[in-house]
C-alpha positions in Angstrom: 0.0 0.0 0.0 2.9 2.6 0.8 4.3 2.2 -2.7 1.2 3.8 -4.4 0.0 6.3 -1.7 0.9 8.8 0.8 1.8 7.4 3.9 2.3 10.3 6.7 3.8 9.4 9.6 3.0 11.0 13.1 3.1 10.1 16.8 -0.1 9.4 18.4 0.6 8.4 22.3 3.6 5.9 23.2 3.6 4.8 19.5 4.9 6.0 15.9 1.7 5.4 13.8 1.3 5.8 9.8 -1.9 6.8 8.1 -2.5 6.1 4.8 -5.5 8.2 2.9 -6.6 6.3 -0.3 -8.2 8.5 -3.1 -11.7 7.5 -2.5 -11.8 8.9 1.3 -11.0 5.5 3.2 -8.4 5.5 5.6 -6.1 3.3 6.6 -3.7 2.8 10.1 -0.7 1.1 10.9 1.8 1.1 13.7 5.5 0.1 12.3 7.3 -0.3 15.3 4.7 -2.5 17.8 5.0 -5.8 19.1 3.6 -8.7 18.3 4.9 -7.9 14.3 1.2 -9.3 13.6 0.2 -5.9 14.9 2.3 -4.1 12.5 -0.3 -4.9 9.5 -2.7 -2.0 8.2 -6.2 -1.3 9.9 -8.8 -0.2 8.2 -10.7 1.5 6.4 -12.4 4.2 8.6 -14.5 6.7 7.8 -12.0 9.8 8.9 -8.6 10.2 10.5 -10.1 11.3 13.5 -11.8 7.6 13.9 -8.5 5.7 12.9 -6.3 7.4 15.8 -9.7 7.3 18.4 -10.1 3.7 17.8 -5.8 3.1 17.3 -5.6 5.3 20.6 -8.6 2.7 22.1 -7.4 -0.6 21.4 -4.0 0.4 23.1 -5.0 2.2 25.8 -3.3 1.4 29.4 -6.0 -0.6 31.5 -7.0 1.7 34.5 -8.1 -0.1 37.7 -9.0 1.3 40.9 -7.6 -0.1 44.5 -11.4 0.1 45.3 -12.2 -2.1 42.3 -9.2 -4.2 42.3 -10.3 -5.1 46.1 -13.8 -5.7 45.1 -12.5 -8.2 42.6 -10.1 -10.1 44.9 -13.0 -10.5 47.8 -15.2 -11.9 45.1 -12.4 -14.7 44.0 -12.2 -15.4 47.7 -16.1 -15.1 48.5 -16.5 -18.0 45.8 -13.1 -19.9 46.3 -11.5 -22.2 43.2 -13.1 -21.4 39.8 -12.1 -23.9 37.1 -8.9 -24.8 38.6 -8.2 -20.7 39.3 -8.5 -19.5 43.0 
């Protein structure tokens, strides 16, 4: 795809990402220097840049977790003991 089009490069959080805009509006995402290399292919199309980095900037977002919810969680496992071989 980066032989025929316009590939701009930009950072967008903890991560190099490049965009790709093909002539009929779609757009297209990629991140060249993430890990697993499977991640490295493009994503796509959206609708607008502003939904490829939104949903880029979703799917890699850090997980937040509160000591209040991370508690609730733990006294659940231990309410209800071994799960499937998982305490």
């Amino acid at each position: 795809m980066s032989k025929t089009l316009d590939v701009t490069r930009q950072t967008c959080g903890r991560y190099v990402v490049e965009t790709c805009l093909r002539p009929d509006g779609a757009v297209f995402l990629r991140t060249p220097n993430i890990f697993p290399v499977s991640a490295r292919n493009w994503h796509g199309p959206y609708d607008t840049m502003d939904a490829a980095i939104t949903d880029f900037l979703d799917r890699t977002a850090i997980p937040k977790i509160t000591r209040k919810k991370l508690s609730s969680l733990l006294s659940v496992v231990e309410r209800f003991g071994t799960m499937d071989g998982v305490k």
